[in-house]
N, C-alpha and C positions, 0 to 999 in steps of 0.2 A: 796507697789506695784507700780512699775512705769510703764507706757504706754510711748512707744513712735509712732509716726504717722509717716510714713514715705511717700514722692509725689516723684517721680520717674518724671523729669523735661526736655524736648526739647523746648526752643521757648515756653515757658508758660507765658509771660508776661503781657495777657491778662486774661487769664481764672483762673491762680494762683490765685490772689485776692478774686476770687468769692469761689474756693475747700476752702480755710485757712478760711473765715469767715464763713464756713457751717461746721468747726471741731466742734466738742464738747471742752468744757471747764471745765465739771467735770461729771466724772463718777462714781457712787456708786461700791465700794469696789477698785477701782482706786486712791494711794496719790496722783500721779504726772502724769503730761500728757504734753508730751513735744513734739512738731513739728519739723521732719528732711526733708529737700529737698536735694534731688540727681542731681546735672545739669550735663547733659549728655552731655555737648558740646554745652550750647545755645549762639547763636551769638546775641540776644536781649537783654533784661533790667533782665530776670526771676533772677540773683541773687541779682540785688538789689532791686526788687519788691520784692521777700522772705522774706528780710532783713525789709522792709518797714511793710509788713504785721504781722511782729513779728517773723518770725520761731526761731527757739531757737539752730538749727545747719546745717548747709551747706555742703555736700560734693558735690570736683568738679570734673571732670574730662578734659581736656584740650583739646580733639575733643571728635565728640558723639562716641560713644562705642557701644549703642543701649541698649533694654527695659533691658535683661537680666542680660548684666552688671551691670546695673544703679540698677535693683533689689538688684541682690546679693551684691554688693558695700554697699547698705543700711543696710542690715541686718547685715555684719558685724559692721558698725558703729554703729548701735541700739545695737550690744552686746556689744560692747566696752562701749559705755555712760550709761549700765547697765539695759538696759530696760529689764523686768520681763514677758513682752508681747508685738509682734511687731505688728502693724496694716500698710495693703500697700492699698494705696489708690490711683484713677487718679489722674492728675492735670486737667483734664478735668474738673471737676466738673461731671462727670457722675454718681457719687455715693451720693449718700443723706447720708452727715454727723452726722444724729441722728442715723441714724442705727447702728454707730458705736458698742455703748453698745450693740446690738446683738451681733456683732461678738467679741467681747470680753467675755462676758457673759457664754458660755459654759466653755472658759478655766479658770476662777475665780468660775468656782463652782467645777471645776474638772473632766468635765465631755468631754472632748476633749484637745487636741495638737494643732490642725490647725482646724479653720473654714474658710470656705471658702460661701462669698455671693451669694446665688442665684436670679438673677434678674429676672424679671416678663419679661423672651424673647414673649411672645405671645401679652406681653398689651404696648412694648416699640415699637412707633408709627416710630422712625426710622430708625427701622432695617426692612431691608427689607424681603421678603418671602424667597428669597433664602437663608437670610443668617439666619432665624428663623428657619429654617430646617436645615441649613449646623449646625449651633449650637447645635441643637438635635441632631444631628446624630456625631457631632465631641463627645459630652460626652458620647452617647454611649460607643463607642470604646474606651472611656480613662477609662471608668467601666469595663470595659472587662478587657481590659488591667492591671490597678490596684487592682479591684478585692474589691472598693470601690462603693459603692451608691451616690458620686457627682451628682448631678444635672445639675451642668452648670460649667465644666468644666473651661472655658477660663476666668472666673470670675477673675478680678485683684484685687477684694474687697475683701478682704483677713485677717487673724486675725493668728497670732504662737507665742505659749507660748515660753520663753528661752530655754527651752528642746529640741522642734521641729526647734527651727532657728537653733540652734547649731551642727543638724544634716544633714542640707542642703546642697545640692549639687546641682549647677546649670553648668552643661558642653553646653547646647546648647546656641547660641551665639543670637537665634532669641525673643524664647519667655520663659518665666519660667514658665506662668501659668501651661501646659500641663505634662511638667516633672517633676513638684517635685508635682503632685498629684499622679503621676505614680509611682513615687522614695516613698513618704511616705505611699501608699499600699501595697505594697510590701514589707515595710520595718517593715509591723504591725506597724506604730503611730494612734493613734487615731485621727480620723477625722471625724468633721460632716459638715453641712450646716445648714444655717435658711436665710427663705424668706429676700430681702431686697429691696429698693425703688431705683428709678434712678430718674435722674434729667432730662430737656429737656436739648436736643444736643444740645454744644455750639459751636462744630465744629466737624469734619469730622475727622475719626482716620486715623491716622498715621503708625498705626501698620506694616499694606499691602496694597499693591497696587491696588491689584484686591481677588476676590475670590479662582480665582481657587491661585493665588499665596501664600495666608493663608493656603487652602487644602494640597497642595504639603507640605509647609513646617512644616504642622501641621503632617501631617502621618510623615515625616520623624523623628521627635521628637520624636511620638508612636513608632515607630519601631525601632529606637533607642533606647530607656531608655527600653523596654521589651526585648532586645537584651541582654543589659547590667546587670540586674536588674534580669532576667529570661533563661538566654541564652540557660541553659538543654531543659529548656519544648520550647525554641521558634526553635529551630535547629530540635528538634527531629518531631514537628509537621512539620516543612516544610521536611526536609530530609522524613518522613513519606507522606506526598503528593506523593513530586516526584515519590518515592519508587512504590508509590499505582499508580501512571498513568504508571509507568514499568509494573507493574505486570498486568494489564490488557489489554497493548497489548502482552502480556504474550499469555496470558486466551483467548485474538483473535486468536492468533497463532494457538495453540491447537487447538482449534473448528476448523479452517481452516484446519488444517491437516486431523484433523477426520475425515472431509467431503473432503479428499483427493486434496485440491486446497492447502495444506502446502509452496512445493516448488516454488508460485511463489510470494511468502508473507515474503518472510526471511527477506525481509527489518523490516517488524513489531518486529523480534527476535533481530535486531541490535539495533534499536531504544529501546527497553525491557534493553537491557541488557545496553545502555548508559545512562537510566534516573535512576537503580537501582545503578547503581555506584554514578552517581551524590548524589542518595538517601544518599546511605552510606553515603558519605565525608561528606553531610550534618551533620549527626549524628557525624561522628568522631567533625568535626569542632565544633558543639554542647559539647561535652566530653573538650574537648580541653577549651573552652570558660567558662565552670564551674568551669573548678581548677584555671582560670584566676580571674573569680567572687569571688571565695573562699578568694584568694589574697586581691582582691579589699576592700571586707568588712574589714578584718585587717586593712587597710591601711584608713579606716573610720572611724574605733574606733581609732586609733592614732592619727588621725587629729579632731575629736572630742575631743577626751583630749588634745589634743593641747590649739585648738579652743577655749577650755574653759580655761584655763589657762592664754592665751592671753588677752582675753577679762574682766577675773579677776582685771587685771590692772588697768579696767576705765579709758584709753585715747582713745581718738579720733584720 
């Protein structure tokens, strides 16, 4: 059973040092446990600080790319060097390195795909109120969404056996936490979570800018990947709204006529009859976007036996 650890890398050549000596060094039912760093583009020392602190492979990329790149870049490299179980962890150090063996732990007993860590947002003294709440309510909607009991969604403390990496698909450019929690409920992999520790800040995330700038691109992720991933039930429920606010100035119409004041309200019958077309297209567009889905999953299982195949090879 090989582990491999994967740090996903920008300008880490301070806090690198401190993530690689809080890895673990042997895990019970774990033979091999090897360390990968992803450098996204650092203009600093981070790949020969890597180099210095032991890691045992490097991928680089020649400018930053950004988080999700730098994700998905690792995981294929983790299949390639044969790892059995992938672990993605910060370069921050914000994650407590013993926990590891949690989130391994379910997939070596068989009892999960992906784990995924959930951190104590309510006892971690530097996130703030807004963003301890935007947190709680961003994993809402990725539940909803998914159709998954995640707790803490945006968690990057993360654990995928070879089966679930192999199956990954990472299309948005910002962040991966959010869409492949969405992609593998959807997709029925098993997934669970278990409690895990953090470390104190050793510096300010890099992710976003601002809040509301996380929010914006966080929904557009959501509504993304349930577009693509659900597109029948997400067209039919909007095309269904619109549809439902037609038909109700429908239903004012009427009453208005009843009560003989009809003729000076026909606007409400224009308007009726421009949200229930809208309604429709929605729903066609919806029909349309299924047999596209339908396509897409083929074209999933192909590049999964691909996938695997390539990775069979064991190069980097």
């Amino acid at each position: 059973m090989k582990l491999i650890i994967q740090i996903p890398c920008y300008n880490e050549e301070v806090t690198l040092p401190v993530t690689i000596a809080d890895l673990p060094r042997h895990i019970d039912g774990v033979d091999v446990i090897e360390y990968l760093v992803i450098n996204d583009g650092s203009s600093d020392r981070t790949v020969e600080v890597a180099h210095e602190a032991g890691i045992h492979h490097v991928v680089s990329f020649k400018s930053n790319r950004g988080l999700a790149n730098a994700f998905a870049a690792g995981i294929d490299a983790c299949l390639r060097l044969g790892a059995d179980i992938i672990v993605n962890t910060d370069a921050d150090n914000q994650y407590y390195g013993a926990d590891i063996e949690k989130l391994v732990r379910p997939i070596l007993d068989e009892k999960a795909e992906i784990v995924i860590g959930e951190r104590p947002i309510d006892g971690t003294e530097h996130f703030s109120k807004m963003k301890k709440r935007m947190q709680r309510f961003g994993s809402f909607v990725v539940r909803v969404a998914s159709g998954t009991d995640i707790p803490d969604a945006p968690s990057g403390f993360r654990a995928y056996s070879r089966e679930a990496a192999l199956r990954l698909n990472v299309i948005n450019s910002y962040t991966y936490t959010l869409e492949t929690i969405i992609q593998a409920g959807l997709n029925r992999i098993p997934m669970t979570s278990v409690p895990i520790r953090t470390n104190p800040d050793l510096r300010k995330s890099r992710l976003f800018k601002s809040m509301a700038t996380y929010m914006r691109r966080s929904a557009v992720v959501i509504i993304r990947s349930s577009m693509m991933y659900k597109p029948l039930k997400f067209f039919i429920i909007l095309g269904g709204l619109v549809s439902s606010v037609g038909l109700a100035f429908v239903i004012r119409w009427l009453v208005l006529y009843i009560q003989g004041l009809g003729d000076g309200n026909i606007q409400s019958l224009i308007l009726a009859a421009m949200l229930i077309m809208i309604g429709v297209q929605f729903i066609v567009a919806g029909l349309q976007a299924d047999i596209i889905s339908a396509n897409r999953k083929i074209l999933e299982d192909v590049q999964y036996r691909v996938r695997k195949m390539d990775s069979e090879h064991g190069q980097l």
